[in-house]
DRENDOGU-481864 format. One record per atom (N, C-alpha, C): residue in three letters; residue number from 1; atom name; x, y, z. Coordinates in steps of 0.05 Angstrom, whole numbers, plus 5000, padded with zeros to 4 digits. Example, Ala and Ser with C-alpha at 12.3 -4.5 7.8 and 13.67 -1.06 7.14 Angstrom:
@code=ALA; pos=1; site=N; u=5264; v=4886; w=5156
@code=ALA; pos=1; site=CA; u=5246; v=4910; w=5156
@code=ALA; pos=1; site=C; u=5264; v=4934; w=5156
@code=SER; pos=2; site=N; u=5257; v=4955; w=5142
@code=SER; pos=2; site=CA; u=5273; v=4979; w=5143
@code=SER; pos=2; site=C; u=5258; v=5001; w=5157
***
This chain:
@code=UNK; pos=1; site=N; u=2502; v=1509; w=0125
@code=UNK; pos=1; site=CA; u=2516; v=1493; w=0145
@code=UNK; pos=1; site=C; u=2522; v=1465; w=0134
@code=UNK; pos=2; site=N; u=2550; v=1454; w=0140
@code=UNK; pos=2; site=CA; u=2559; v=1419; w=0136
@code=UNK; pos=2; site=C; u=2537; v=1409; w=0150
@code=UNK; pos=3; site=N; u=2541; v=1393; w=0145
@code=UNK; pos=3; site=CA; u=2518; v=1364; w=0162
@code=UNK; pos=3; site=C; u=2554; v=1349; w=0168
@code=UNK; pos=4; site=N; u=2551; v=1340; w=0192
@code=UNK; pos=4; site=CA; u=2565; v=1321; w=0207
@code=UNK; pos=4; site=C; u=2544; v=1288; w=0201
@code=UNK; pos=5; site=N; u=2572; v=1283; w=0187
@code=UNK; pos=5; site=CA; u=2559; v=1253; w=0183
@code=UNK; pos=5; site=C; u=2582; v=1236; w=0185
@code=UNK; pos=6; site=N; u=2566; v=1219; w=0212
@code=UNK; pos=6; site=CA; u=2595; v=1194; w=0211
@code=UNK; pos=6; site=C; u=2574; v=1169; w=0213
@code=UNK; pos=7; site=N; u=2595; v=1148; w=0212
@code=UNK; pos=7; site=CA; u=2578; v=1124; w=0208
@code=UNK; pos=7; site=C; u=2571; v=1111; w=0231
@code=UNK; pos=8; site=N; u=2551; v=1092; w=0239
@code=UNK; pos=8; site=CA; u=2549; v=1086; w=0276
@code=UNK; pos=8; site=C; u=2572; v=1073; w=0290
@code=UNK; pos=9; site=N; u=2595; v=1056; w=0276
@code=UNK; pos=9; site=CA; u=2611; v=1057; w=0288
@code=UNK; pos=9; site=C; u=2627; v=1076; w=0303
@code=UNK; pos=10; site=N; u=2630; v=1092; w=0287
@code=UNK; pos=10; site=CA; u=2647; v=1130; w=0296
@code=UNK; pos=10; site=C; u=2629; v=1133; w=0311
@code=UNK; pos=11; site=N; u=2595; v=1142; w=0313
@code=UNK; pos=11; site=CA; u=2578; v=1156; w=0334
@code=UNK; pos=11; site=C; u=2589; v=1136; w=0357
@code=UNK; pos=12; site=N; u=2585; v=1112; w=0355
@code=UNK; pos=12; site=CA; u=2593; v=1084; w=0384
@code=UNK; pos=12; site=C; u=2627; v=1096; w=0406
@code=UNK; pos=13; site=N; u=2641; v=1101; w=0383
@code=UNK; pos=13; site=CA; u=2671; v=1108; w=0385
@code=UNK; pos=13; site=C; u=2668; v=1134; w=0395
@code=UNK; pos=14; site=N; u=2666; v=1156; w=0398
@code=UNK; pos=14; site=CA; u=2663; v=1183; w=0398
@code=UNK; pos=14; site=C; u=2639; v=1186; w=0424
@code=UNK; pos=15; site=N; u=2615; v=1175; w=0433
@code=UNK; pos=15; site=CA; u=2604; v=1181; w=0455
@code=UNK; pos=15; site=C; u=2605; v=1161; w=0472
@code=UNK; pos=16; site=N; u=2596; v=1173; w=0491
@code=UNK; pos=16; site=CA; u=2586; v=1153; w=0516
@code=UNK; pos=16; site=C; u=2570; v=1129; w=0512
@code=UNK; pos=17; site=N; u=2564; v=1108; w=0525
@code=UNK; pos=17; site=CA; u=2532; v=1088; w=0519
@code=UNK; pos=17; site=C; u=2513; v=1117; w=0513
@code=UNK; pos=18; site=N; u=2519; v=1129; w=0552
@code=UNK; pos=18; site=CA; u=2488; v=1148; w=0554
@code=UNK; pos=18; site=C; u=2477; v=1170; w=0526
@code=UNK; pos=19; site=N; u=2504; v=1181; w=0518
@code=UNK; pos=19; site=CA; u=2508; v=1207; w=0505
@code=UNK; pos=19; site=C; u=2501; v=1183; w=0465
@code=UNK; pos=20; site=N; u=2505; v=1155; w=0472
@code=UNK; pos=20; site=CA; u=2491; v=1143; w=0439
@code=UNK; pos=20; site=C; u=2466; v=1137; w=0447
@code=UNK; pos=21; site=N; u=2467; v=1129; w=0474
@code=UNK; pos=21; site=CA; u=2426; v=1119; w=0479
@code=UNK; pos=21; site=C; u=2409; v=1150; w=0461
@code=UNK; pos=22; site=N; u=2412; v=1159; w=0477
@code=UNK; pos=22; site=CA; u=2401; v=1196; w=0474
@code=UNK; pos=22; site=C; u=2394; v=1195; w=0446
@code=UNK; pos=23; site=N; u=2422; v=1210; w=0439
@code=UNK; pos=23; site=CA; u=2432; v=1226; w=0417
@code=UNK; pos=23; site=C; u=2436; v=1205; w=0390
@code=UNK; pos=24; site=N; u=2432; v=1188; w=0394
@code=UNK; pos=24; site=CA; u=2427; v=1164; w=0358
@code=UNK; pos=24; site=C; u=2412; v=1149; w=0366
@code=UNK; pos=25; site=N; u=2394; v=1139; w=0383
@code=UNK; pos=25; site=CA; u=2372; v=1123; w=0388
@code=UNK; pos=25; site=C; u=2345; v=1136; w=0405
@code=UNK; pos=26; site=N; u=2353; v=1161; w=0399
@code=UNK; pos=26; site=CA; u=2334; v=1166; w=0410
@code=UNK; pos=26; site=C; u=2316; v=1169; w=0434
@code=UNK; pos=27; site=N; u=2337; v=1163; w=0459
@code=UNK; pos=27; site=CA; u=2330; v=1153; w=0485
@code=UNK; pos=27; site=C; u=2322; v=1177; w=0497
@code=UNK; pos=28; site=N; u=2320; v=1177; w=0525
@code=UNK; pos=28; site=CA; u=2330; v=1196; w=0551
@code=UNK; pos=28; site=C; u=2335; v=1195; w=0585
@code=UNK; pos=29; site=N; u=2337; v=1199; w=0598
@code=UNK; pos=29; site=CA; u=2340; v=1199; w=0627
@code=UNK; pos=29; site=C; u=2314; v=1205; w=0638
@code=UNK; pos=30; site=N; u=2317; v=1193; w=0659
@code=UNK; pos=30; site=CA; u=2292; v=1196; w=0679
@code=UNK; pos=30; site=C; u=2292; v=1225; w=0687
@code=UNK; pos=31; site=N; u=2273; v=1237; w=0694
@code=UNK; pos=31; site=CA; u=2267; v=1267; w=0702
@code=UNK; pos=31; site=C; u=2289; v=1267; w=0732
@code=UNK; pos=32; site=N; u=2301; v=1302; w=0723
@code=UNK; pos=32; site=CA; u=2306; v=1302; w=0756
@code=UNK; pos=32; site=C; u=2337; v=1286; w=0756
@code=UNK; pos=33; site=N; u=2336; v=1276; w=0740
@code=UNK; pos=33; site=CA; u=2368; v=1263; w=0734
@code=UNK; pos=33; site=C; u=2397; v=1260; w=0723
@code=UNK; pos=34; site=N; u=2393; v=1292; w=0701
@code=UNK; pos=34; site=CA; u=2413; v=1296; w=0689
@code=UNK; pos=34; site=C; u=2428; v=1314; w=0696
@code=UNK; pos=35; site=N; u=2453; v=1324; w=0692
@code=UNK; pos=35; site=CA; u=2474; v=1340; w=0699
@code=UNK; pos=35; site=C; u=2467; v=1364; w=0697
@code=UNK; pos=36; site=N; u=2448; v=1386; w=0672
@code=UNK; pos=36; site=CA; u=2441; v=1402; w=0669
@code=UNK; pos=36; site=C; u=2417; v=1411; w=0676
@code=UNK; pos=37; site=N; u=2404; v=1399; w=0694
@code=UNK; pos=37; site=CA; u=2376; v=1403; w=0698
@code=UNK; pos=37; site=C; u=2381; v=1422; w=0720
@code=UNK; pos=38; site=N; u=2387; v=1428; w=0735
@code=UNK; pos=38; site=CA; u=2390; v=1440; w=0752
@code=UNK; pos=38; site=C; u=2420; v=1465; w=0755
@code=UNK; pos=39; site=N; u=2433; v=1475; w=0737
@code=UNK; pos=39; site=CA; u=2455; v=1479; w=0729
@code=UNK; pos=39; site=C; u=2447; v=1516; w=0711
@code=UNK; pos=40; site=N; u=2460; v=1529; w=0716
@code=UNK; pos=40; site=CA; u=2449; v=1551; w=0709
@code=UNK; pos=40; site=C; u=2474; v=1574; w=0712
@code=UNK; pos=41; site=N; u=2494; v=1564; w=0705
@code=UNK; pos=41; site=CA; u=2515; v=1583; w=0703
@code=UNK; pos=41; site=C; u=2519; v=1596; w=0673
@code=UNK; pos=42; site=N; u=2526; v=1617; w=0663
@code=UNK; pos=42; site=CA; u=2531; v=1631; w=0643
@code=UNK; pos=42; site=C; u=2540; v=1617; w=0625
@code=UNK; pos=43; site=N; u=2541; v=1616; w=0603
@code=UNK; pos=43; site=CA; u=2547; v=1601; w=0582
@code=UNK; pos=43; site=C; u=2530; v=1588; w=0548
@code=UNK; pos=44; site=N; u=2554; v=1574; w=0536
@code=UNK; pos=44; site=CA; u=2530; v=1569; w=0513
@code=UNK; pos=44; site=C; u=2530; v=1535; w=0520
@code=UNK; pos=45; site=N; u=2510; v=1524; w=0504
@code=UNK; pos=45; site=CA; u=2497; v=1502; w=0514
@code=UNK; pos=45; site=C; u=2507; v=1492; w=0484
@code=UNK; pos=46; site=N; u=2523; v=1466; w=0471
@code=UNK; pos=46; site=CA; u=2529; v=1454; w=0453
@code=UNK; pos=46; site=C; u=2526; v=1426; w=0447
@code=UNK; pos=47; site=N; u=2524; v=1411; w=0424
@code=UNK; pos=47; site=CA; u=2522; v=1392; w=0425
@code=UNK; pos=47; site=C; u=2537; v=1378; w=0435
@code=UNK; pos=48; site=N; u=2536; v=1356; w=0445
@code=UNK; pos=48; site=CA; u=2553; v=1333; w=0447
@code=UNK; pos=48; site=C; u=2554; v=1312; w=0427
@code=UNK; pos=49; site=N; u=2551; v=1315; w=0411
@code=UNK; pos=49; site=CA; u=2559; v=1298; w=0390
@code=UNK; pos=49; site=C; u=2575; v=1315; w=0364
@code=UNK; pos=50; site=N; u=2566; v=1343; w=0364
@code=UNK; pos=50; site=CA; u=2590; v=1351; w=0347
@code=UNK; pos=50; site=C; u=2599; v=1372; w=0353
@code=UNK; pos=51; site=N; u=2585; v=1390; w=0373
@code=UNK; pos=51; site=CA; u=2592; v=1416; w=0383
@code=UNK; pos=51; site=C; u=2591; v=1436; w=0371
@code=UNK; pos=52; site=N; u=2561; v=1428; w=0359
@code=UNK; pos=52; site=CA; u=2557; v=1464; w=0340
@code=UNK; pos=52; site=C; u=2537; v=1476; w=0366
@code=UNK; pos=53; site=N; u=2532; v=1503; w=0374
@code=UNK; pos=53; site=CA; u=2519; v=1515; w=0391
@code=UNK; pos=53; site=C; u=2486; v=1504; w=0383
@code=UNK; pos=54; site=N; u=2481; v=1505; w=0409
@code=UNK; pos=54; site=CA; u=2451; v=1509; w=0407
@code=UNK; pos=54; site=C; u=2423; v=1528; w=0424
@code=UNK; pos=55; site=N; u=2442; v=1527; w=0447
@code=UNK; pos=55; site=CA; u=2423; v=1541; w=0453
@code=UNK; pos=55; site=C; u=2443; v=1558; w=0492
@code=UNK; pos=56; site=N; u=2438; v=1587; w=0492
@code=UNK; pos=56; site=CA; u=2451; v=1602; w=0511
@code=UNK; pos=56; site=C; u=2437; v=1597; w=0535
@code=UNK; pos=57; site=N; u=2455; v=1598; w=0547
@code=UNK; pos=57; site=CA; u=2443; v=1599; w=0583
@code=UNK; pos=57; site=C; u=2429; v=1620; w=0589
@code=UNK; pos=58; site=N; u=2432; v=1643; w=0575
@code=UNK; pos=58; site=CA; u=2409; v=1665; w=0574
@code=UNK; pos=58; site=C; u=2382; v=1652; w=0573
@code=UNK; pos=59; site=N; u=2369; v=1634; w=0558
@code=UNK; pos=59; site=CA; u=2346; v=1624; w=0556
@code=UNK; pos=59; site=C; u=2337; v=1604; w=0564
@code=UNK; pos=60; site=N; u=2354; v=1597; w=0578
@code=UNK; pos=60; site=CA; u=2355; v=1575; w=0597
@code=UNK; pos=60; site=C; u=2332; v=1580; w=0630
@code=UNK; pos=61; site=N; u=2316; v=1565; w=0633
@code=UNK; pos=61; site=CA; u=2294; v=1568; w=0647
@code=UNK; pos=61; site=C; u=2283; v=1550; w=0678
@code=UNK; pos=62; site=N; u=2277; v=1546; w=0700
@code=UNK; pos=62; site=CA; u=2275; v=1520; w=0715
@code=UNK; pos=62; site=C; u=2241; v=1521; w=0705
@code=UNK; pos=63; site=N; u=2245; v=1497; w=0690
@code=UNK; pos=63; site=CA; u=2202; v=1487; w=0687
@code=UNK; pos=63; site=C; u=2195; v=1478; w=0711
@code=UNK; pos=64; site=N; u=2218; v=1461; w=0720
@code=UNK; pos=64; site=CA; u=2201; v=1434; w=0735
@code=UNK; pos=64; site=C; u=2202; v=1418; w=0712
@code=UNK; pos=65; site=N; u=2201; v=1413; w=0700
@code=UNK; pos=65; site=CA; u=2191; v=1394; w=0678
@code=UNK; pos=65; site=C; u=2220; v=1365; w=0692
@code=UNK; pos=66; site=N; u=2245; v=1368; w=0708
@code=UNK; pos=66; site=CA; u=2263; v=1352; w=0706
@code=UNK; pos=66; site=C; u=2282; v=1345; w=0682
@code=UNK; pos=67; site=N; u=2287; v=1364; w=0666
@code=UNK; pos=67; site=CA; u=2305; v=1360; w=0646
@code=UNK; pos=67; site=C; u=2302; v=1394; w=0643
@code=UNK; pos=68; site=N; u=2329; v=1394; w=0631
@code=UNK; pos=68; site=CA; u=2347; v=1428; w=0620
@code=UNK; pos=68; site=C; u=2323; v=1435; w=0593
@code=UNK; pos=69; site=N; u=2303; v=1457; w=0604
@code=UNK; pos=69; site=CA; u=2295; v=1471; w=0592
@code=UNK; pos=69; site=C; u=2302; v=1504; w=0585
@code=UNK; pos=70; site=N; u=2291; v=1513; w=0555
@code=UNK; pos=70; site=CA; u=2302; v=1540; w=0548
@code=UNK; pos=70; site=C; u=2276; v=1552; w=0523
@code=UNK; pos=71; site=N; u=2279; v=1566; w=0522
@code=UNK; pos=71; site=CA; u=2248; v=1589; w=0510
@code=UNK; pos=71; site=C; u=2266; v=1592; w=0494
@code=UNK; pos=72; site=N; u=2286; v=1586; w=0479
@code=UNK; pos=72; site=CA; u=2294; v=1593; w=0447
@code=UNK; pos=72; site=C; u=2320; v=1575; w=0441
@code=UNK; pos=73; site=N; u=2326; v=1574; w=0417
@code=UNK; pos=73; site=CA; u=2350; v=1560; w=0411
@code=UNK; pos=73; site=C; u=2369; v=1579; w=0409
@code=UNK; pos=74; site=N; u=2401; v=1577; w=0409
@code=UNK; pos=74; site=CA; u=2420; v=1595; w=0398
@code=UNK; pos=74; site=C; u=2407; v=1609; w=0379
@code=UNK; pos=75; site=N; u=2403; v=1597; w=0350
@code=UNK; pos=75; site=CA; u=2401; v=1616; w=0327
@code=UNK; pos=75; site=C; u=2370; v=1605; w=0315
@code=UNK; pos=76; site=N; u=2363; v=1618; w=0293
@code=UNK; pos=76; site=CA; u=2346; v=1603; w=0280
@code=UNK; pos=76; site=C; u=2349; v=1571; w=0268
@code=UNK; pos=77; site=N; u=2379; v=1577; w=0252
@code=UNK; pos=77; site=CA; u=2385; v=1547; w=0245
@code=UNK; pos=77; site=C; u=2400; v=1528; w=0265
@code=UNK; pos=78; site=N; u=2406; v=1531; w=0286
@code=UNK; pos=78; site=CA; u=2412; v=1510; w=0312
@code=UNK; pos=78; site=C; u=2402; v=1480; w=0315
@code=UNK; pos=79; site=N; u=2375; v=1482; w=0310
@code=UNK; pos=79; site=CA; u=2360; v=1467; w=0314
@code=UNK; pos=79; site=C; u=2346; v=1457; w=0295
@code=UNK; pos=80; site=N; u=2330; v=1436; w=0282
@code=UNK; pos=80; site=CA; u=2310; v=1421; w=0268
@code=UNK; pos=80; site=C; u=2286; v=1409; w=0288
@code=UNK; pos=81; site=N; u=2264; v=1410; w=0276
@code=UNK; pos=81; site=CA; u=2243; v=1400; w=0284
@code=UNK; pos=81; site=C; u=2216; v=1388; w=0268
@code=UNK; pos=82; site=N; u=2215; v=1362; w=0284
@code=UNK; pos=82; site=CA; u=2205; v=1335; w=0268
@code=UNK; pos=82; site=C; u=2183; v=1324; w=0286
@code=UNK; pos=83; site=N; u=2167; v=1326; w=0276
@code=UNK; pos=83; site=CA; u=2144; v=1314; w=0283
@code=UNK; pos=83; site=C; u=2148; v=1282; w=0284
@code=UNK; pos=84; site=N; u=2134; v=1279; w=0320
@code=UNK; pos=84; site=CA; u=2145; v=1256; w=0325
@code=UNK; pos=84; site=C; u=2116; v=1237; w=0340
@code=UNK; pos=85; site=N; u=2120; v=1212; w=0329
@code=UNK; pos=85; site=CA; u=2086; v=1202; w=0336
@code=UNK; pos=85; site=C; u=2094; v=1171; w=0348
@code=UNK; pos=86; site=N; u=2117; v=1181; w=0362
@code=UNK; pos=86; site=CA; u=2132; v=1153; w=0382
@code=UNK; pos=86; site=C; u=2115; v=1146; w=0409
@code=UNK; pos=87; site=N; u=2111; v=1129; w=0415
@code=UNK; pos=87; site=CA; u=2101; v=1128; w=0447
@code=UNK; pos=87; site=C; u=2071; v=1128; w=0450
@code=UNK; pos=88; site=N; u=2058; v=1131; w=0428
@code=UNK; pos=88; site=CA; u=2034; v=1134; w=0430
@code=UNK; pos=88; site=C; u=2012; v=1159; w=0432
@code=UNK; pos=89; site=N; u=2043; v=1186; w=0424
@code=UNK; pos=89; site=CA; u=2029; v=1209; w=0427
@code=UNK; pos=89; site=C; u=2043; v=1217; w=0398
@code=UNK; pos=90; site=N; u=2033; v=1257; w=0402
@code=UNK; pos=90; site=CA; u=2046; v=1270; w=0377
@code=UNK; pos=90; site=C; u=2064; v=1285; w=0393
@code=UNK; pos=91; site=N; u=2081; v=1290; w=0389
@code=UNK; pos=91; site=CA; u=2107; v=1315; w=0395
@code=UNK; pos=91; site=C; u=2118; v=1322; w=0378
@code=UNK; pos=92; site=N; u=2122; v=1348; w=0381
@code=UNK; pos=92; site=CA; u=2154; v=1354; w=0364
@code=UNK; pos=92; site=C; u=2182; v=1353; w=0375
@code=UNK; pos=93; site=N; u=2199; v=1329; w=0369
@code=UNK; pos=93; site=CA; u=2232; v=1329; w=0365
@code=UNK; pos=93; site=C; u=2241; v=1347; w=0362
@code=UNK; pos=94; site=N; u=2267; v=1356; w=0378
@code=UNK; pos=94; site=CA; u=2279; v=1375; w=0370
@code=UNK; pos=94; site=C; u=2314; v=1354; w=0367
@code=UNK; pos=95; site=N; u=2323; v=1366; w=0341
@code=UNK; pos=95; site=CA; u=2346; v=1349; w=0327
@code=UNK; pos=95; site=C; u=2370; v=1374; w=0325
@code=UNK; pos=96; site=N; u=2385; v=1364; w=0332
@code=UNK; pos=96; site=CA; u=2417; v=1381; w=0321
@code=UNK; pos=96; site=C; u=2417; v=1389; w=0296
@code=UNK; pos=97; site=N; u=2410; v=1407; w=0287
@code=UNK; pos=97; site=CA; u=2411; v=1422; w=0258
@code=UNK; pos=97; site=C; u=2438; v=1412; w=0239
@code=UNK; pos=98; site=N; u=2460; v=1407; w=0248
@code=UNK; pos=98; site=CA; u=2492; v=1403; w=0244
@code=UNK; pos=98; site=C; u=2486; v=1370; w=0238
@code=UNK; pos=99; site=N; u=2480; v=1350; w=0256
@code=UNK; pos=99; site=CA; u=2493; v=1320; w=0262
@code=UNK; pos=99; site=C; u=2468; v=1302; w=0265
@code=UNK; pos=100; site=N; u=2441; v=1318; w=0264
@code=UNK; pos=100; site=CA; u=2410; v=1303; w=0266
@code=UNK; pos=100; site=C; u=2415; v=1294; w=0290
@code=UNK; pos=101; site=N; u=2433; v=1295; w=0309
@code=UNK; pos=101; site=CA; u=2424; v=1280; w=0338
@code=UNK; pos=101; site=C; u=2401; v=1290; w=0355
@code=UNK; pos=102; site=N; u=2384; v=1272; w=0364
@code=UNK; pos=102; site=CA; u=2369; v=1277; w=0382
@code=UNK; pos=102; site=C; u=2373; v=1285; w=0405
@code=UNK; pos=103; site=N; u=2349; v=1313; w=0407
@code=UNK; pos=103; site=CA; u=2365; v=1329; w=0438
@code=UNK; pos=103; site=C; u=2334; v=1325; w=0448
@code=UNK; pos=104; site=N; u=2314; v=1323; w=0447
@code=UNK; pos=104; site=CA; u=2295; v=1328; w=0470
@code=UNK; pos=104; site=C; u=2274; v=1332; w=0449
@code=UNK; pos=105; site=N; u=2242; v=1346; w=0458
@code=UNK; pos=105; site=CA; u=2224; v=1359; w=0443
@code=UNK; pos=105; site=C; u=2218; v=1389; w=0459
@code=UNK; pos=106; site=N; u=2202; v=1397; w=0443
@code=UNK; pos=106; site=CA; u=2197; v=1424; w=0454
@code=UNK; pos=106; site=C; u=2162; v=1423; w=0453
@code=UNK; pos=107; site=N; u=2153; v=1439; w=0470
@code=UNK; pos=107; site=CA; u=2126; v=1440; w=0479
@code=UNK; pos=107; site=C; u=2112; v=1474; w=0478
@code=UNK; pos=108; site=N; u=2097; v=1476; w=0469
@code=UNK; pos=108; site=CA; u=2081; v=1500; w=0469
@code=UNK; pos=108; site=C; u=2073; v=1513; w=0499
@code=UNK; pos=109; site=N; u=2090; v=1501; w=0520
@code=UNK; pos=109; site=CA; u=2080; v=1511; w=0542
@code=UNK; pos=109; site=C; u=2096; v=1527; w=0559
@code=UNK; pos=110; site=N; u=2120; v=1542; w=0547
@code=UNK; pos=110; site=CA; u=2137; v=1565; w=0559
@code=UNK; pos=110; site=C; u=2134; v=1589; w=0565
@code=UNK; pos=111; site=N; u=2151; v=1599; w=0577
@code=UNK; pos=111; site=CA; u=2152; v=1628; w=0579
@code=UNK; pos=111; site=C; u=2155; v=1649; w=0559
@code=UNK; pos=112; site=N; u=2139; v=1670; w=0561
@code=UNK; pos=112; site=CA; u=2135; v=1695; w=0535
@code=UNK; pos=112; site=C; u=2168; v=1702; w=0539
@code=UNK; pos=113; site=N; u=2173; v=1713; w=0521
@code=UNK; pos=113; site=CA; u=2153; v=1720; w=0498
@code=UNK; pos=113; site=C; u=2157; v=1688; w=0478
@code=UNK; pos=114; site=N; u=2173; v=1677; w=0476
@code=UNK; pos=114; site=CA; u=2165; v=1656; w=0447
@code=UNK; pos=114; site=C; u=2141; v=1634; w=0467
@code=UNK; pos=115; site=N; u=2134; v=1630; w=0486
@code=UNK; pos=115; site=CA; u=2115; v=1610; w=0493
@code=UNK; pos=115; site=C; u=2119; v=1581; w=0482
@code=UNK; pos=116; site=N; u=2148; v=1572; w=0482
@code=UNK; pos=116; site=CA; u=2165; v=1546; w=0478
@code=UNK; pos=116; site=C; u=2177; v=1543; w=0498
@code=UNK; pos=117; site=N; u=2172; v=1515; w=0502
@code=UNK; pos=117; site=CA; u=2202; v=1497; w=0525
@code=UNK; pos=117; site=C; u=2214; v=1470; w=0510
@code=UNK; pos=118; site=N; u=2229; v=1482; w=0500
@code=UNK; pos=118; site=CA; u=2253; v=1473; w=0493
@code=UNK; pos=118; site=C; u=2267; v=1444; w=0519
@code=UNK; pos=119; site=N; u=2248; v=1422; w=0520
@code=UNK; pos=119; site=CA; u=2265; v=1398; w=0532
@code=UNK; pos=119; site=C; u=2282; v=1390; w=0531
@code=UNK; pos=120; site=N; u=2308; v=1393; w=0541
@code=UNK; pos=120; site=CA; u=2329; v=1378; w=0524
@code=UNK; pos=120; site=C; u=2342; v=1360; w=0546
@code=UNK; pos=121; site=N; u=2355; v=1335; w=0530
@code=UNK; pos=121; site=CA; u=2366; v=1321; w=0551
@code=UNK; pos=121; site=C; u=2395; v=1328; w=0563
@code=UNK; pos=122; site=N; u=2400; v=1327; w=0582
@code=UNK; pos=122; site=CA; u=2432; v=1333; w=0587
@code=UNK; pos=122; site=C; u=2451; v=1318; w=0588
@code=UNK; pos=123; site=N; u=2448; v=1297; w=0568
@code=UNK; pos=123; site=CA; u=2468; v=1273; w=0555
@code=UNK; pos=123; site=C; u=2470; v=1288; w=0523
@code=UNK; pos=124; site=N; u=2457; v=1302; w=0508
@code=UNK; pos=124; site=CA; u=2452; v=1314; w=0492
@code=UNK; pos=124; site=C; u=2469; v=1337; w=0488
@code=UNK; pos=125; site=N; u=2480; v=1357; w=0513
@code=UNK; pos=125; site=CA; u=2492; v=1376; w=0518
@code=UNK; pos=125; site=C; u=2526; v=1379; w=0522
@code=UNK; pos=126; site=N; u=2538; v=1395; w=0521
@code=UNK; pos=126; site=CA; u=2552; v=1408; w=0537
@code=UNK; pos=126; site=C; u=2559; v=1430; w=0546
@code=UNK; pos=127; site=N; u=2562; v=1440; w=0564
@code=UNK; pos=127; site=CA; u=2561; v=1466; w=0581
@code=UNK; pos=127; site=C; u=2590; v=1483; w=0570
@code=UNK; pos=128; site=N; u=2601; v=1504; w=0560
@code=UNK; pos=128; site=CA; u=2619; v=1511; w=0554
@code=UNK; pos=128; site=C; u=2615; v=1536; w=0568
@code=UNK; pos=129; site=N; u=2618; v=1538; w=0597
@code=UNK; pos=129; site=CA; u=2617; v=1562; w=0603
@code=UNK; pos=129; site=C; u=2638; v=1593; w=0603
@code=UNK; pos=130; site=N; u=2623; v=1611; w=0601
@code=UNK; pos=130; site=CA; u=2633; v=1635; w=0599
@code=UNK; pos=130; site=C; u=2649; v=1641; w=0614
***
């Protein structure tokens, strides 16, 4: 796979504030607050920053958790994951395999069969439905 690489002016030019807070700094939205959290129509789930797939509405899940969770990514290579020791805890980051943007972390506490929840933010996303 390319790696999408632009410089932060282009990422500034090309997204939203919300969709560069996220997705190049690393941010996110308050629980319970994003466009996809609650949203569950057919479709594949893509980045917003470069629009390689990541993950199907097939595996798409309601946690509760308040942000668009899913028990698997699109493919194996969809996604990257980086151990993250921000905030005062450990997590694992989950990054755009394609463009390194930051989409959320994933947690060992999902539904079988993979027993992952896939956090992602929905400034991170776009919905390209079927």
């Amino acid at each position: 796979m390319d790696k999408v690489v632009r410089t932060d002016e282009e990422w500034r030019a090309l997204l939203t504030p919300e969709q560069y807070a996220v997705l190049r700094r690393k941010g996110t939205k308050a629980p319970f607050s994003g466009e996809y959290d609650e949203t569950f129509e057919p479709g594949v789930y893509k980045c917003a920053g470069c629009g390689a797939e990541l993950f199907s509405s097939d595996a798409k899940y309601d946690s509760g958790c308040g942000w668009p969770a899913f028990s698997a990514p699109a493919g194996e290579e969809a996604v990257e994951l980086e151990r993250d020791q921000s905030h005062g805890m450990v997590r694992t980051e989950v990054l755009c395999a394609s463009c390194d943007s930051h989409l959320g972390h994933v947690f060992p506490d999902g539904p079988a069969p993979t027993g992952q929840r896939f956090c992602i933010n929905s400034a991170a996303l776009e919905l390209d439905e079927a």
